[in-house]
VOMIVEX-146854 format. One record per residue (C-alpha): z, x negated, y negated. Coordinates in pm, whole numbers, padded with zeros to 5 digits, always signed. Example, Ala and Ser with C-alpha at 12.3 -4.5 7.8 and 13.67 -1.06 7.14 Angstrom:
BEGIN
+00780-01230+00450+00714-01367+00106
// end
This chain:
BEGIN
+03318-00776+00535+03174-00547+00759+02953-00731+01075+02670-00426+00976+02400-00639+00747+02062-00577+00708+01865-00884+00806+01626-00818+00519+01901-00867+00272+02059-01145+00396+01783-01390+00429+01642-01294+00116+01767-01561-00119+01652-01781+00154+01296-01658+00175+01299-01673-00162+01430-01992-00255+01219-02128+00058+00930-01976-00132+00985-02085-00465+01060-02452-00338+00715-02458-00218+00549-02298-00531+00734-02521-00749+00603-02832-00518+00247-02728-00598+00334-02687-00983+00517-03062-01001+00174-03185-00814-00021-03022-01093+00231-03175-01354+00116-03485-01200-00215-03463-01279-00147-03328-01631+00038-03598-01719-00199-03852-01616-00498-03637-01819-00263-03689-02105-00235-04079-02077-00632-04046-02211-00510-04057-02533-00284-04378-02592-00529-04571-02371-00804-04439-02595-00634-04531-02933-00530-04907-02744-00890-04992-02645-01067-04861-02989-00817-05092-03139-00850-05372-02922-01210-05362-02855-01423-05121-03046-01262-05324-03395-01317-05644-03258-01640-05643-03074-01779-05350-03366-01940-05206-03014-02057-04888-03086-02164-04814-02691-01810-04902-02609-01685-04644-02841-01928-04419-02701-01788-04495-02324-01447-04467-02429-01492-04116-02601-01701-03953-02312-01340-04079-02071-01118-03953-02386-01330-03652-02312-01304-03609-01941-00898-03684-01917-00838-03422-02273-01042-03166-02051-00849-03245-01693-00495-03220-01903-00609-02904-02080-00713-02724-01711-00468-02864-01495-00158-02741-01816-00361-02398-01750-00360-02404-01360+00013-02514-01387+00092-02160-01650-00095-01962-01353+00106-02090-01105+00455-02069-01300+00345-01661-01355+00228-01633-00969+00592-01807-00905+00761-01535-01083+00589-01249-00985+00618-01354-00611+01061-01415-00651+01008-01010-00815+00836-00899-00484+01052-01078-00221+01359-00987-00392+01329-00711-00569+01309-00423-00254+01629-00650-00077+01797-00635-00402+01772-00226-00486+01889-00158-00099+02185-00380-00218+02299-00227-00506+02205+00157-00361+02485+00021-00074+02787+00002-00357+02745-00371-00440+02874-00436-00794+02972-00068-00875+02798+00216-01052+02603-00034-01268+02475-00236-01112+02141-00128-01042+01995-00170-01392+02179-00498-01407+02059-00643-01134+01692-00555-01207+01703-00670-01545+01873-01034-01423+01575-01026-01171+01313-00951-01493+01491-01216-01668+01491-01487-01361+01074-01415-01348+01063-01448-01731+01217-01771-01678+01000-01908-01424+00682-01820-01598+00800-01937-01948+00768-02323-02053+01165-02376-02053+01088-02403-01675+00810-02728-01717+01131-02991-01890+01252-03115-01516+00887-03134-01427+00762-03395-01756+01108-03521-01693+00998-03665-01308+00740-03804-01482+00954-04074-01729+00930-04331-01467+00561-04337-01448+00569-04390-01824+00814-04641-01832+00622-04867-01558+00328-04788-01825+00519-04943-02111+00615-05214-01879+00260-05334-01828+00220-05315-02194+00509-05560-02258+00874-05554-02133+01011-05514-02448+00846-05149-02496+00980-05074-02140+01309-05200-02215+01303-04976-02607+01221-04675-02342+01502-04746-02102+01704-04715-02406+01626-04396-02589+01626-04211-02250+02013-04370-02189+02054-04219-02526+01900-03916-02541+02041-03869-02178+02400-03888-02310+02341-03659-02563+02215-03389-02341+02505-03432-02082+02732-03375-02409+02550-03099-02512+02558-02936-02198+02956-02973-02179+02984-02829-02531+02727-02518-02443+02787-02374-02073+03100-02265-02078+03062-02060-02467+02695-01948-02373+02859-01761-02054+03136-01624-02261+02922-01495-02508+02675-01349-02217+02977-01184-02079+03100-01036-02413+02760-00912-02483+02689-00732-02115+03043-00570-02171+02912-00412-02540+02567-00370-02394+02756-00162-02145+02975+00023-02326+02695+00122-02588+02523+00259-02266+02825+00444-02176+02851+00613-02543+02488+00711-02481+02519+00855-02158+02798+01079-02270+02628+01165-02571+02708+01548-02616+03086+01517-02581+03085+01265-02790+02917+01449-03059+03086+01742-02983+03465+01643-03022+03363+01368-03260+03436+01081-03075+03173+00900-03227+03362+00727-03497+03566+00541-03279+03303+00487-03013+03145+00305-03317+03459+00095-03388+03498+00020-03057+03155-00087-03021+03141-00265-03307+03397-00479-03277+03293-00588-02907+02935-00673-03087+03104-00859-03352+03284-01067-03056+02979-01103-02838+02750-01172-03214+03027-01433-03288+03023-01604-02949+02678-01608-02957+02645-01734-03266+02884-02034-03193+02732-02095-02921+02365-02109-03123+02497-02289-03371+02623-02589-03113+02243-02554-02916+02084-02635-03239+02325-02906-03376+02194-03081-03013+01856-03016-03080+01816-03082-03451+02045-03431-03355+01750-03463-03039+01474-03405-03289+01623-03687-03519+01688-03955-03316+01306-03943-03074+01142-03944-03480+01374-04255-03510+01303-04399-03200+00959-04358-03236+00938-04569-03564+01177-04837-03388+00869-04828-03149+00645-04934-03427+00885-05157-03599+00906-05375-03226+00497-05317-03142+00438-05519-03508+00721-05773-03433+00558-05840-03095+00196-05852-03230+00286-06077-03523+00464-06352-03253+00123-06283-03023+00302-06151-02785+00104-05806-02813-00224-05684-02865-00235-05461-03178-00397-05169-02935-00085-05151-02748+00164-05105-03059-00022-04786-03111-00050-04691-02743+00340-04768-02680+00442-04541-02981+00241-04243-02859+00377-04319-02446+00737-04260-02598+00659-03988-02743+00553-03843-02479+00842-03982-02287+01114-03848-02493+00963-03501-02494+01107-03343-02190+01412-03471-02332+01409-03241-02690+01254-02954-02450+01568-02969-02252+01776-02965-02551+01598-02622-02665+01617-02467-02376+02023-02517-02264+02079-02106-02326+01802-02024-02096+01875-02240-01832+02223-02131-01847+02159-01788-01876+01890-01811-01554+02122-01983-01358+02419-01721-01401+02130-01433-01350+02072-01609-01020+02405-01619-00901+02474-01268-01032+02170-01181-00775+02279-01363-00510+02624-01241-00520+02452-00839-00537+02234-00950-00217+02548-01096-00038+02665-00702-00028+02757-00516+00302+02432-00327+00377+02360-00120+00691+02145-00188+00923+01943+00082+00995+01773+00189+01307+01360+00098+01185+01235+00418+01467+01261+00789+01412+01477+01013+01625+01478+01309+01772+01644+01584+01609+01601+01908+01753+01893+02122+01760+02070+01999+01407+02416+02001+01586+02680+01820+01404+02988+01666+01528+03201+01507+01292+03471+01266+01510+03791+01117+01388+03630+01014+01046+03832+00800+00824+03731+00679+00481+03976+00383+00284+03775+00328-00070+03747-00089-00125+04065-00136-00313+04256+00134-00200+04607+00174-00115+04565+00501+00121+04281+00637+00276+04103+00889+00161+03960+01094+00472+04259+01063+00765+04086+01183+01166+03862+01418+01009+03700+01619+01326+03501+01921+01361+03175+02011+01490+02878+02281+01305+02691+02432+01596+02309+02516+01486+02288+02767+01265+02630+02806+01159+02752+02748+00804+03102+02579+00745+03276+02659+00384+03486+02311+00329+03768+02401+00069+04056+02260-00099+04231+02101-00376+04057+01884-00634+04081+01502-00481+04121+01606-00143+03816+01374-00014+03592+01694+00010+03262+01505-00150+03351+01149+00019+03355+01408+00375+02995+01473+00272+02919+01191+00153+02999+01058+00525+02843+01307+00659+02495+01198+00493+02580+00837+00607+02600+00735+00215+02866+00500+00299+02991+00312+00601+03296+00488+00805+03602+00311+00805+03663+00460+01124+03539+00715+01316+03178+00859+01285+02961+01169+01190+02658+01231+01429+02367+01489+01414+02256+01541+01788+02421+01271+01889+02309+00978+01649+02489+00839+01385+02389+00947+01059+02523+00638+00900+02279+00428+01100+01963+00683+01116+01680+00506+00904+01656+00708+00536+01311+00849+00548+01330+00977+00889+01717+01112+00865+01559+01293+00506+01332+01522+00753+01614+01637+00894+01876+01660+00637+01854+01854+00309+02157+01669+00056+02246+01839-00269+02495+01628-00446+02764+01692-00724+02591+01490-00944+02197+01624-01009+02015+01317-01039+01629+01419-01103+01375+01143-01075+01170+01077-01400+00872+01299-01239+00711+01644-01285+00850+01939-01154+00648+01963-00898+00729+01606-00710+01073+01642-00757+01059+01979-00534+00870+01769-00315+01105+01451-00322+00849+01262-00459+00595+01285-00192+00225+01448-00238+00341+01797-00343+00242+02069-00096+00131+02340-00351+00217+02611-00113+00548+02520-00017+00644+02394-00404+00566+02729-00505+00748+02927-00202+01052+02711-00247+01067+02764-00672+01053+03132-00637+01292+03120-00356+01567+02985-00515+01496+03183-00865+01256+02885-01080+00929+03019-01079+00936+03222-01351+01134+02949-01552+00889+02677-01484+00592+02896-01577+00713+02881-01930+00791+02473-01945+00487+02315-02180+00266+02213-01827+00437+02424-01588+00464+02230-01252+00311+01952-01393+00596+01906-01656+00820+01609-01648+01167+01644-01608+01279+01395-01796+01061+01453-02091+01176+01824-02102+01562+01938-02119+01642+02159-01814+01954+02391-01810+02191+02247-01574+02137+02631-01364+01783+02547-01361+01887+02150-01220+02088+02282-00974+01862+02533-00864+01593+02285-00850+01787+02049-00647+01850+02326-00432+01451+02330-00364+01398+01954-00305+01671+01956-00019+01492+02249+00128+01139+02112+00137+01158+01905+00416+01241+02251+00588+01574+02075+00723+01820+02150+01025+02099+02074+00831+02200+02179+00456+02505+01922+00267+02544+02121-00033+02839+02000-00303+02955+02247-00535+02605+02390-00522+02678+02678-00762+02874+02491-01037+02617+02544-01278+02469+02883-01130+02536+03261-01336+02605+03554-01097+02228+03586-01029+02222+03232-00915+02521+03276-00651+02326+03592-00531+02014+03377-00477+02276+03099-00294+02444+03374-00095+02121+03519+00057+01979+03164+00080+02277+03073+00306+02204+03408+00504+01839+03276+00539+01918+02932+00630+02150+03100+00953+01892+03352+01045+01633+03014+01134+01845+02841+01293+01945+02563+01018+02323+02466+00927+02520+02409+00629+02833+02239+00533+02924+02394+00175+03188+02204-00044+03250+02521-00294+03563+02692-00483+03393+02996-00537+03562+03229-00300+03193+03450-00341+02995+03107-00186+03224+03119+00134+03111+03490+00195+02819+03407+00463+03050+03128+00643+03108+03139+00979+03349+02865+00971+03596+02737+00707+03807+02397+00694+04053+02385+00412+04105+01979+00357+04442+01869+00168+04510+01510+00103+04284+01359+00341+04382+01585+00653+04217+01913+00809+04481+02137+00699+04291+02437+00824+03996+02478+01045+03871+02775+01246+03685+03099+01207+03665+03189+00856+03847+03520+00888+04088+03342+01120+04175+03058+00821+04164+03354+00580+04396+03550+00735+04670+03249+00797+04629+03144+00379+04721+03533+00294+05028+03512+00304+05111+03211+00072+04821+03329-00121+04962+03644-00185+05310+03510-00272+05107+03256-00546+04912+03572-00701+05230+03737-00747+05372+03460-00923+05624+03397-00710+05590+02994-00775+05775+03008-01111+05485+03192-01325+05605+03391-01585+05525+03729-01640+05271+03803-01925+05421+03974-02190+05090+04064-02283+05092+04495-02272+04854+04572-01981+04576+04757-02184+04549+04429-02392+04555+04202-02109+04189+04087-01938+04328+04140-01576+04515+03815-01585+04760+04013-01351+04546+03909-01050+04437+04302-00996+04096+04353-00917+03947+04638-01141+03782+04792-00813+04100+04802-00663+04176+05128-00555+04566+05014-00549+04592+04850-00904+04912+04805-01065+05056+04796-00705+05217+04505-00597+04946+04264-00408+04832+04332-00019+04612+04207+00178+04341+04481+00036+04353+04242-00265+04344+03955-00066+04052+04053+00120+03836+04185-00215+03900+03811-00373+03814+03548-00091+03499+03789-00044+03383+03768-00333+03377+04104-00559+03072+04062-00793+03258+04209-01097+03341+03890-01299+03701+04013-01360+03797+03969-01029+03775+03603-01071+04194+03631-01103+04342+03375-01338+04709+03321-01287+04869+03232-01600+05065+02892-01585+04834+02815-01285+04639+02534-01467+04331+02661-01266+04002+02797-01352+03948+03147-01353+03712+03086-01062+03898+02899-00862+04070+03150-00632+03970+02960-00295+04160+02608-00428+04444+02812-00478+04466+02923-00164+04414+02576-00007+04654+02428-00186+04951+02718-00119+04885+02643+00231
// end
């Protein structure tokens, strides 16, 4: 485990269990005193019988009612002080843990899902805290108050007590040996449908689409019908131990009786404290059948707890807590070496290079070739196995988020927008400047598109359905708000038409001309146009790096040799005038039908605007567009 923790999330369970020890202190003190408002009644019934009917006092009666009165009202404030306190407990474990416990799971811990797990096991841990389930141990530390109550009554009542508790004891411990183990497997089974059924939704337009949905459902339904029929099972057993709970305190309560008239027909009792010894075990058996109900939810809180602990136990940074300085945007990327947990290989193997201010580096290569995971490093995302990325000298890794976000403009493969309007996503959900919103949309082509959502600016993005163009270009916006020195763009014009590369291209141009960088992780050879610098990455290593011309000019010749189909492509037999220039020639080619030169070359990794020069090579297995990774990977 790496030695790099953040102090915050380690010591949370503590804190929090520290905190919740103490809360729960207060709540068994105010158990106390609800139990002992609740005595008010079996004392009540005892002296009516044995002095109210004997003496035919009706001032005693009086007396006694006005203290039935008093002790009714303390038990009914002190049960209401104790709810309070059980909802204050909960919220308070949500507030101490719930900040550690997002910067855990935003560090890797538990994989990709893990987020909405762990906050829902957090919901259900306060649910459990503030429901009654959470009051059994509490009436439970009270049994040997009530015993010693029974004793003064008469030993024999004491001694019936000792007895059902043995019993009812046993049958818990039983019960809980039958339950734990099937309640967790049913848990399990239903997380991993749960989770599946997510996964179904998420991909919800291919699976539509090529009809996977039928066997989705299958699928689906037969992990329900194993998670239903665990659960079920294990229902089934919880109830048996309740129902058999129920039945035996109802029994034990008329064995009560049956002993109470025994002793008061030998004298040994009063007749008062047959009726006050009945109601005492009830009360004393109690926590007992509230334990039986609640074995699922105890089991279920204590595997949510672990399941937290275990996601705040994860490797997190920690992160410097002061801004730094930041004013050239120089990056120097140092021997960087990335091996994924699990790994066989690494993935990144003494990456170096360095992006002066100002200058724009193209990153290209072959699909798998750690381009991402480089800028994923790069943005300090994830801890270097080795090596190190810094931006004027400090390690991104380690830079505190909301400073290192002033500085740093990110656009990632995968456009996540916030559920926000339009208008705070541009302005990653801080106070939108309007101004700079509005400069930002139309500079990277939205204003006109957002004009005609339902509120404009103010429209949602979640509850409107964006293009994934109009994502991309909007992501492009949010990392420029900040007004960054650096750009980390990822495939930023997967989703873009031939406008939108245009409006990339010049954006590049306008991001040199102030003095801000860019590393651009692209296959479109027309993105690389305003580069100043390429690397072509292959397997982990810097196969190429150097001026972009320079790296341009050593591919050409296996480029060349792979347009030509020198690599074992087949000729088309397609006649030419049929053919859609899968030949490799470039329509504004002044050489066409000639064999391929460096004139070619030169028109294709610069990025002709006619859409037929995006050369497909037939055989290739590549995308039309994809010129660029088939140069990296002929090198």
């Amino acid at each position: 485990m790496s030695p790099l923790r953040s102090a915050a999330v380690e010591t949370a369970p503590f804190h929090a269990g520290q905190a919740l020890v103490r809360g729960l202190c207060a709540v068994a003190g105010l158990a106390l005193l609800c139990n002992i408002g609740a005595l008010a009644v079996p004392l009540f019934n005892m002296e009516v019988f044995n002095r109210v009917l004997a003496t035919h006092n009706l001032e005693t009666l009086v007396a006694l009612a006005a203290g039935l009165a008093i002790g009714v009202l303390s038990w009914g404030a002190f049960d209401w002080l104790r709810t309070l306190a059980l909802q204050a407990l909960g919220a308070r474990l949500v507030r101490q843990v719930a900040a550690p416990l997002l910067r855990a799971v935003a560090a890797g811990a538990g994989g990709p899902t893990a987020g909405p797990d762990a906050l829902r096991d957090l919901e259900g841990l306060r649910g459990f805290v503030a429901s009654p389930a959470c009051l059994a141990p509490f009436d439970m530390a009270w049994v040997p108050v009530l015993l010693a109550v029974l004793l003064v009554l008469h030993w024999g009542y004491a001694l019936l007590g000792v007895l059902c508790c043995v019993v009812l004891g046993i049958l818990n411990v039983l019960g809980d040996a039958m339950l734990r183990g099937q309640t967790r497997a049913a848990a399990t089974a239903n997380a991993l449908a749960t989770a599946a059924a997510a996964a179904a939704v998420r991909a919800a337009e291919p699976v539509l689409a090529m009809n996977m949905l039928p066997d989705l459902a299958r699928r689906w339904a037969a992990e329900e019908r194993d998670a239903a029929a665990g659960g079920a099972r294990a229902l089934l057993r919880a109830r048996a131990v309740l129902s058999a709970t129920r039945a035996l305190r109802l029994g034990m309560t008329g064995a009560m009786v049956a002993l109470g008239l025994v002793l008061v027909l030998g004298g040994s009792a009063s007749p008062g404290s047959m009726i006050a010894g009945n109601m005492i075990l009830s009360r004393l058996l109690l926590p007992f059948e509230a334990l039986a109900g609640t074995y699922r939810q105890w089991i279920e809180a204590a595997a949510a707890w672990r399941r937290v602990r275990v996601a705040l136990a994860a490797t997190v940074p920690v992160r410097a807590t002061e801004p730094m300085p930041c004013p050239h945007g120089r990056l120097v990327v140092e021997r960087l070496v990335q091996i994924l947990p699990g790994a066989d290989r690494p993935v990144l193997r003494g990456v170096s290079f360095t992006v002066e201010p100002g200058e724009i580096l193209g990153i290209i290569g072959p699909s798998g070739a750690g381009k991402s995971t480089l800028l994923r490093l790069i943005a300090g995302m994830a801890e270097p196995t080795g090596g190190g990325a810094y931006l004027d000298g400090h390690s991104t890794f380690l830079w505190e988020r909301a400073d290192f976000a002033r500085h740093v403009g990110y656009v990632p493969q995968a456009l996540a927008l916030a559920d926000a309007t339009v208008a705070e996503n541009i302005a990653g959900l801080e106070r939108p400047d309007r101004a700079e919103v509005l400069r930002l949309a139309r500079l990277v082509g939205l204003h006109e598109a957002i004009l005609h959502l339902p509120h404009g600016y103010a429209t949602r993005v979640a509850g409107f359905a964006l293009s994934a163009g109009q994502r991309q270009r909007l992501a492009l916006a949010r990392a420029l708000y900040r007004r960054p020195r650096l750009l980390l763009l990822d495939e930023p014009s997967a989703f873009l038409d031939d406008a939108g590369e245009t409006m990339l291209v010049a954006l590049l141009r306008d991001c040199r001309a102030r003095g801000t960088g860019a590393v651009v992780v692209t296959h479109r050879p027309r993105i690389i146009a305003p580069a100043d610098k390429l690397l072509v990455l292959k397997d982990g290593l810097v196969d190429r790096f150097g001026n972009r011309e320079a790296v341009l000019q050593a591919l050409q010749g296996p480029a060349v040799r792979l347009v030509r189909g020198s690599r074992g492509v087949a000729p088309d037999p397609t006649p030419r005038g049929a053919r859609l220039r899968h030949d490799g020639v470039c329509p504004l080619d002044p050489h066409q039908g000639q064999a391929p030169g460096p004139h070619l070359l030169n028109s294709v990794v610069k990025g002709v605007t006619d859409p037929s020069c995006r050369s497909y090579v037939p055989g290739a297995g590549r995308d039309p567009g994809s010129a660029l990774a088939l140069l990296s990977e002929s090198a």
